[in-house]
N, C-alpha and C positions, 0 to 999 in steps of 0.2 A: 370409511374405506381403510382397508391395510396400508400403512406407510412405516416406513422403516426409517423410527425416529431418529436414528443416528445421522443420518442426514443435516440435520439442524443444529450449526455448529456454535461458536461462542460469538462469530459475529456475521455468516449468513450460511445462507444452503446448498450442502453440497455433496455430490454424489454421483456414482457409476450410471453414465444411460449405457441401454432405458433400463438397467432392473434395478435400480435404485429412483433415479427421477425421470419421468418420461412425460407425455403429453397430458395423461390422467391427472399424474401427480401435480402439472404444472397449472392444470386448469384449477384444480382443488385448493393449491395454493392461491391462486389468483383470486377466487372466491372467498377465501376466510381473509387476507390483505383486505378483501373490500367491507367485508365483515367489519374488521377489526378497528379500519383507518375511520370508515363512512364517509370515504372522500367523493370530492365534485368533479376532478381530476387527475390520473398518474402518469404519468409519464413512463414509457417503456422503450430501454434500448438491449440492443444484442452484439455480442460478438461474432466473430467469422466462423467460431466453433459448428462443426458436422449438423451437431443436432440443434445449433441455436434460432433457428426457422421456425421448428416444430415447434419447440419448447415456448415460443412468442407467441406462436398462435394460440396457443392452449392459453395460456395465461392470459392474454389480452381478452380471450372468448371465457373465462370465469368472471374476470374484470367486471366487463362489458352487461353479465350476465345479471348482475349483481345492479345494474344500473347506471354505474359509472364511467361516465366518457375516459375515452385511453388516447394518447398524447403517442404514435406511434414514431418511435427518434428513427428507427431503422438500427443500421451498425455502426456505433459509435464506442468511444471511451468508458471507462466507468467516470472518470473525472469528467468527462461529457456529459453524462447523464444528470450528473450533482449538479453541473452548473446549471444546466436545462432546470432543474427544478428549483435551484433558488432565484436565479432569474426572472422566470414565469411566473413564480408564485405556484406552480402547483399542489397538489395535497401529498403526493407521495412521489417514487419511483423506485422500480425495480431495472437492475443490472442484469443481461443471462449469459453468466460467463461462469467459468471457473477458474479464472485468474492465471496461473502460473503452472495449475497441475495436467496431467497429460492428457492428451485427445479421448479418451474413452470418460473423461468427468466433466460436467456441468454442473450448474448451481445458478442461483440468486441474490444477489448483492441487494437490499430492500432498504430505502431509508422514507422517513415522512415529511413532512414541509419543511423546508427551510435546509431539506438536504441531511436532517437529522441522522442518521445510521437505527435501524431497528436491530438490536442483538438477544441473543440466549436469554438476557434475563427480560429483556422489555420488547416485548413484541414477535420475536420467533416463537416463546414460548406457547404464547394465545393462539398466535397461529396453527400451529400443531394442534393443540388443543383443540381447536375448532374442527379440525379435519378428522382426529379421531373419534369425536361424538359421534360422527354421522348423520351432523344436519344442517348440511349444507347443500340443502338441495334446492327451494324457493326463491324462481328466478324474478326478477320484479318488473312487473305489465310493461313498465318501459326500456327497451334494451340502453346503453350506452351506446355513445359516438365512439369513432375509431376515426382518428384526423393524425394525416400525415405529415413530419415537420422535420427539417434537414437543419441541424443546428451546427455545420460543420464551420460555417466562415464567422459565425458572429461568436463561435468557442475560440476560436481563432486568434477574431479581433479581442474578446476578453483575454486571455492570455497575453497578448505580446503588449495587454498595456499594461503590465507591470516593469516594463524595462524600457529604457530610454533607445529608441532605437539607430538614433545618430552617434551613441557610443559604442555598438557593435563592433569589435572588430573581422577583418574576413579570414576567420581562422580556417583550415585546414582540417576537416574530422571524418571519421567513421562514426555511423548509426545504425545500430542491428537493431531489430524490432521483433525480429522471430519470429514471421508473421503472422505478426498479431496486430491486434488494431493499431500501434501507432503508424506502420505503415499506411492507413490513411486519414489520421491526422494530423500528422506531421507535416506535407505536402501544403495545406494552404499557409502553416506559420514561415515554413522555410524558404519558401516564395519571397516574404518581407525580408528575408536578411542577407547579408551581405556573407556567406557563407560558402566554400566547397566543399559540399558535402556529396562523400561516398556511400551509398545506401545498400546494407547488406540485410537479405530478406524480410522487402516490402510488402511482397506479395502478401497477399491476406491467403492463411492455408491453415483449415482447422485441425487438418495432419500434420501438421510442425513439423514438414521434410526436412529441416537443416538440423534444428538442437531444439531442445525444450523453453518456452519460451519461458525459462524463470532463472533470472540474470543474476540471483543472487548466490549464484553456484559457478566458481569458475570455471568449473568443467564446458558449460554451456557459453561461455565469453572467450574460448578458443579461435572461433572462426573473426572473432575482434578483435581480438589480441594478434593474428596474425596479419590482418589486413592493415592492421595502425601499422607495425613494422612496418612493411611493403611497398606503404605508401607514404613511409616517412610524414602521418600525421598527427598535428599537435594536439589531438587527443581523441578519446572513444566516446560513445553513450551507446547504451543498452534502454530499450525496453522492455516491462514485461506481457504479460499474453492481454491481458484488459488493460495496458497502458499508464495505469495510475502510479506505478512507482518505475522510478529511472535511476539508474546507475551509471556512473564515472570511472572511465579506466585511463589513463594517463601513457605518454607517447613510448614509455618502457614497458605499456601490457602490464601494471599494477592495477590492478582492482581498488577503486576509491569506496569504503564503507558510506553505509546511509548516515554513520553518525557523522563522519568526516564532510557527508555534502549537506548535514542539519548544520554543522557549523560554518561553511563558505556560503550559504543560507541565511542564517545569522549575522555572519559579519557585514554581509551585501545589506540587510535590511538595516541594521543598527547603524551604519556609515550616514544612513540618509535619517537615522532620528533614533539618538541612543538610548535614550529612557524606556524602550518599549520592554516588553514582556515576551519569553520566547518560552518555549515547552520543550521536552526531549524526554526519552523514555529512560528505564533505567539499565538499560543495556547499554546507552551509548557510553560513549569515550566520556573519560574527567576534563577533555579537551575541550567539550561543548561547553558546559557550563563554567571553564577557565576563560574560555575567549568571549563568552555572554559578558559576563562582570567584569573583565579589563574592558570591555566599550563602554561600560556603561548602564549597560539592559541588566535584567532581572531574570534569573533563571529559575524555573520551576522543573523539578523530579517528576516523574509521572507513572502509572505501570503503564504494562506493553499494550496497544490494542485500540482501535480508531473509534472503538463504541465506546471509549471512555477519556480518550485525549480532546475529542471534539466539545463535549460538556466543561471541563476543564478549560479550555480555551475561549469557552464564551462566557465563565465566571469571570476569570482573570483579563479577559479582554484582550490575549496571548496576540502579538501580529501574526506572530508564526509559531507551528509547534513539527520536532521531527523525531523520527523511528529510524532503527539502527539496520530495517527493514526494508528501506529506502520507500517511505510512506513520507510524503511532506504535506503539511496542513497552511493553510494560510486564512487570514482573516477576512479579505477580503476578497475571498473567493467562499464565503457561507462558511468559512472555518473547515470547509473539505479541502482533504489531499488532490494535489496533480502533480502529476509527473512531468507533465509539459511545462508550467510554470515554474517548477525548481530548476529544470533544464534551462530556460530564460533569464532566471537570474543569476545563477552562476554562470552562464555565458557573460553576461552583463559585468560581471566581480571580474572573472578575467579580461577582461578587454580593459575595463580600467584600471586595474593593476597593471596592465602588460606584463604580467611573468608568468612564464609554466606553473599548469597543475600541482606539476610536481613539489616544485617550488612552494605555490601556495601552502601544501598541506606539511610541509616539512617543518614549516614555520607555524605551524599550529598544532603539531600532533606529537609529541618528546615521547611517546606509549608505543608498546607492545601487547597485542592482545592474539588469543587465541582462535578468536571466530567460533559459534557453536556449535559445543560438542555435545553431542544426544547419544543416552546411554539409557538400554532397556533397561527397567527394573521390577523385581517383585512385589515391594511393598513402597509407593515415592514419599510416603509421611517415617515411615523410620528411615530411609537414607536422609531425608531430609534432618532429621533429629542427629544423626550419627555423624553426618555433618557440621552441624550446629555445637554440638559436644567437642568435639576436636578442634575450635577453634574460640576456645573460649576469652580469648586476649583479644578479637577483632571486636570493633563497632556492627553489633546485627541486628539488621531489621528484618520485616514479616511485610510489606508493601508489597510484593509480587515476589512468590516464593523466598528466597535467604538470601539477602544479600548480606556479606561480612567485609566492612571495610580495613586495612593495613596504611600503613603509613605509603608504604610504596607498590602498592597492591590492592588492589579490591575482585571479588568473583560475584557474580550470582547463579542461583540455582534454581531454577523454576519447574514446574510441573507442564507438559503438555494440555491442550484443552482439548487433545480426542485421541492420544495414546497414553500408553502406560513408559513414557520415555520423562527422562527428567534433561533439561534442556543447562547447558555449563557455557558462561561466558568468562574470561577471566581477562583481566589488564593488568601490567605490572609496569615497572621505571625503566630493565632490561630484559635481553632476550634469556637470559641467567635466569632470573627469579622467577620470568613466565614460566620456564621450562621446566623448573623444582615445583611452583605450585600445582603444575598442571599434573604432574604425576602422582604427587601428593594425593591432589581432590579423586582424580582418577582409581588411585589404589581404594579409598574408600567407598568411592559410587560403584566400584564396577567388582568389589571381593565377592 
């Protein structure tokens, strides 16, 4: 059948319903997953998204079609889903969300047992493939089961057992959720804690009538930022639209980075056994891996991206690995990201500490950085190069686009994995030197 490969991204599938993915394409897909995996069992959960009803059924009916009983979560988390499947033991699962981007996209988050991530190179590829041969059409004499299963309280009870819940403190917070799924899985954790919490749209709504539900844009932590003031509370969380990554804003309406809660992450878990092994991508803060090695633990560099931090993290045996993305991995959660359990343990950090956010991260963070800056380009391997030329005195590596490090300064430079944009992070010692590099790298990306 016709499918508009672009769709199939560097780590799942995604794209405009219906004239990019629809119920056709969803069943197609479901059929070549069963093709590809030959599992006994998948697991399938949806977000609150318009079209993600349709887009389940189809898929679960290619599944099914294919032979293979389908594990029906209903609406849940994507970190939901991961844990359903390493849990269970199932052969696969599919996610049907598109995460953070606006009400007219969906997609599929696909991973295989043990919660694996299928991406671009291992698994979307074949997939595709399979659907544009066009032979996928022999359904087999025996259909698949479809069995219903509500994994909301025992995702729950997994989560909150990573934190001690007698050291809780009853802090004061706002929680926007942009309704998206963590408005309802939030509800059976927040139950157990000793918390007052403000809840700013719970509602589940696949038209994200307040703000877009991807928190890593401060434009969209306005209606947080304003309600922490207002209500004089000791701090924010955001989630995003599939709930898998969560964000920290502190009692001033500062925006806490994911590298900043990889490291209060970090420090929570190394307190209680410091020899371990942690991961971070290479965008994060020099702060991460400064406060890994004063505990104790062992920091590992990583590139950007969860189809490649999760293999790394079961070589190394990582407790914990984080993205500047606000993606947090953990080991004993099948080495998947959640957003609910970074939320839990940095609850946990501050309570035992008793000192503001703000506070904490002061004491950990001496940097200035720019947050990234994306700049169209014509050709991204010669500004790459034009860049790389111009600074021939830094330490540069080729790990995930350019990164060039300075005694009081480091940037990187990477390439997009579905436009023609080159993606600029930069961290300097002050806000002086940030502001001369940035203009610097800028005059050259952007002549």
């Amino acid at each position: 059948m016709t499918i508009d490969s672009t769709i199939f991204k560097a780590y799942d599938v995604r794209g405009i319903y219906p004239t990019q993915i629809n119920g056709d394409i969803a069943y197609q897909i479901g059929f070549a997953l069963a093709v590809y995996l030959k599992p006994k069992t998948i697991a399938i959960g949806r977000d609150m998204r318009i079209s993600s009803d349709e887009l389940a059924e189809n898929l679960m009916q290619g599944i099914t079609d294919y032979g293979c009983d389908v594990i029906d979560l209903g609406l849940c988390s994507t970190d939901g889903l991961y844990f359903a499947v390493g849990k269970h033991g199932y052969d696969g699962g599919v996610m049907i969300t598109a995460s953070h981007n606006p009400k007219e996209y969906n997609g599929f988050k696909i991973c295989r047992q043990e919660a694996i991530p299928l991406s671009g190179g291992e698994g979307l590829n074949e997939i595709l493939k399979s659907i544009q041969s066009g032979n996928l059409n022999g359904k087999a004499p025996v259909k698949g089961n479809t069995i219903r299963k509500d994994i909301a309280d025992e995702y729950a009870a997994h989560c909150l057992s990573f934190v001690d819940l007698e050291k809780i403190n009853k802090f004061k917070i706002v929680i926007d959720t942009g309704n998206g799924m963590a408005g309802a899985t939030l509800p059976p954790v927040l139950e157990k804690l000793p918390l007052e919490v403000d809840k700013l749209f719970f509602e589940l709504d696949g038209n994200f009538p307040n703000h877009p539900a991807s928190p890593i844009e401060l434009e969209n932590l306005l209606d947080l930022q304003k309600r922490i003031a207002e209500t004089k509370a000791d701090f924010g969380v955001a989630f995003d639209g599939d709930a898998d990554r969560m964000f920290l804003m502190d009692k001033n309406g500062k925006q806490i980075g994911g590298d900043m809660v990889t490291a209060l992450v970090a420090k929570s878990l190394l307190s209680k056994n410091s020899d371990e092994t942690i991961l971070y991508n290479i965008i994060c803060s020099n702060a991460v891996p400064e406060l890994v090695e004063k505990m104790g633990g062992k920091s590992i560099r990583t590139r950007v991206g969860h189809a490649l931090i999760k293999p790394l993290m079961k070589k190394h045996n990582a407790i914990f690995g984080g993205e500047h993305s606000g993606h947090f991995y953990f080991r004993d959660n099948w080495f998947a990201d959640s957003g609910m359990i970074a939320f839990l343990v940095c609850l946990e950090l501050l309570s035992i500490e008793n000192r503001p956010l703000e506070e904490l991260i002061a004491e950990i963070d001496p940097y200035y950085r720019s947050g990234e800056i994306n700049s169209r380009v014509d050709s991204i391997e010669q500004k790459l190069e034009a860049v790389a030329r111009a600074y021939p005195d830094g330490k540069q590596d080729r790990e995930d686009g350019l990164t060039i490090q300075f005694e009081n300064h480091w940037f990187n430079l990477r390439p997009s994995n579905t436009e023609p944009l080159l993606r600029l992070n930069i961290e300097a010692d002050t806000k002086e030197n940030l502001e001369i590099i940035t203009h610097e790298l800028l005059r050259i990306i952007r002549i």
